[in-house]
C-alpha positions in Angstrom: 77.4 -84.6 39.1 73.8 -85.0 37.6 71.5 -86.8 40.1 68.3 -88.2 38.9 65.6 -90.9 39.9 65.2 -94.1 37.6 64.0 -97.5 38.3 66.2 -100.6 38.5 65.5 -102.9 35.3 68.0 -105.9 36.3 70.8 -106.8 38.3 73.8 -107.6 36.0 75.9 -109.1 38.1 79.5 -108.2 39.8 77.4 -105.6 41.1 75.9 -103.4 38.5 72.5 -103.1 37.6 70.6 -101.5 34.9 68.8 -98.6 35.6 66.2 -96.5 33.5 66.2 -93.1 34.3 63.2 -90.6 34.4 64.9 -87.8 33.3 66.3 -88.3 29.6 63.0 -89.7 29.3 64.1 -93.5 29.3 67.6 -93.1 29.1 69.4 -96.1 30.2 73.3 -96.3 32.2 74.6 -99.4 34.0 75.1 -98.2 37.8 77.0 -99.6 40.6 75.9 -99.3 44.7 77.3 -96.4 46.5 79.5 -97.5 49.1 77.4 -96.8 52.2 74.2 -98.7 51.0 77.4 -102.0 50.6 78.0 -101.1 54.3 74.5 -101.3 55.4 73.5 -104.0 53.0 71.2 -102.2 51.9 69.3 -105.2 49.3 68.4 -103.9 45.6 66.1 -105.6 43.4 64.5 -104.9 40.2 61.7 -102.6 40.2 63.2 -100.5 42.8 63.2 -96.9 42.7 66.7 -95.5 43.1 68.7 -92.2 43.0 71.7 -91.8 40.7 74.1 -89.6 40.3 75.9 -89.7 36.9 78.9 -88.2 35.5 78.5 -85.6 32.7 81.6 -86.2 31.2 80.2 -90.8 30.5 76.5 -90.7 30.7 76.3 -95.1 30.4 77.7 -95.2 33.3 76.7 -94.2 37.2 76.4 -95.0 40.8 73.0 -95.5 43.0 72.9 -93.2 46.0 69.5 -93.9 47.6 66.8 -96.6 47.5 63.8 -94.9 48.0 61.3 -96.7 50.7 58.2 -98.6 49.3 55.0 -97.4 51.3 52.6 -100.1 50.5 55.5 -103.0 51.6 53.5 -103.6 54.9 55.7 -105.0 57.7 55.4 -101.1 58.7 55.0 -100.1 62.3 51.5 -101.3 64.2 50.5 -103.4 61.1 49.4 -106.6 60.5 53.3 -107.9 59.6 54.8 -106.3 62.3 57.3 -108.8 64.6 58.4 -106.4 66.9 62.2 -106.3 68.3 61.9 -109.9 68.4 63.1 -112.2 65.5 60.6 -114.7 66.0 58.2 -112.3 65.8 55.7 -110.8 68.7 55.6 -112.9 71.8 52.5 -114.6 72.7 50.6 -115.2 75.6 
């Protein structure tokens, strides 16, 4: 398997989404979700960057293995977007 980074162009639908990839220098394959980021839900949107792993034997075609996090996102821990273990968000006083 070749595993590379790309960036998610658009969701296709049934699924697959169109990735550019960053090494062939803007090569493009459609890729499906690896089955543990179904199991966790994990949500993919365009713009992501994501993993791949792609077969060498059909290069058009692959499967996402890992979203990478987003650091500027906020909602992190301590900041201003934080709610806390609650789903309401942090309880008042």
């Amino acid at each position: 398997m070749i595993e590379t980074s790309g960036v998610i162009e658009k969701e296709q639908g049934n699924g697959f989404y169109l990735v550019t990839l960053e090494q062939p220098e803007g090569h493009q394959c459609l890729c499906r979700a690896a089955g543990k980021l179904t199991k966790f839900r994990i949500k993919l949107l365009a713009g992501d960057k994501v993993l791949v792993e792609i077969s060498p034997y059909d290069l058009t075609r692959g499967r996402i293995t890992y979203r990478e996090r987003n650091a500027g996102a906020g909602g992190g821990r301590g900041g201003p977007k934080s709610s806390g273990n609650r789903p309401g968000g942090p309880r008042r006083k």
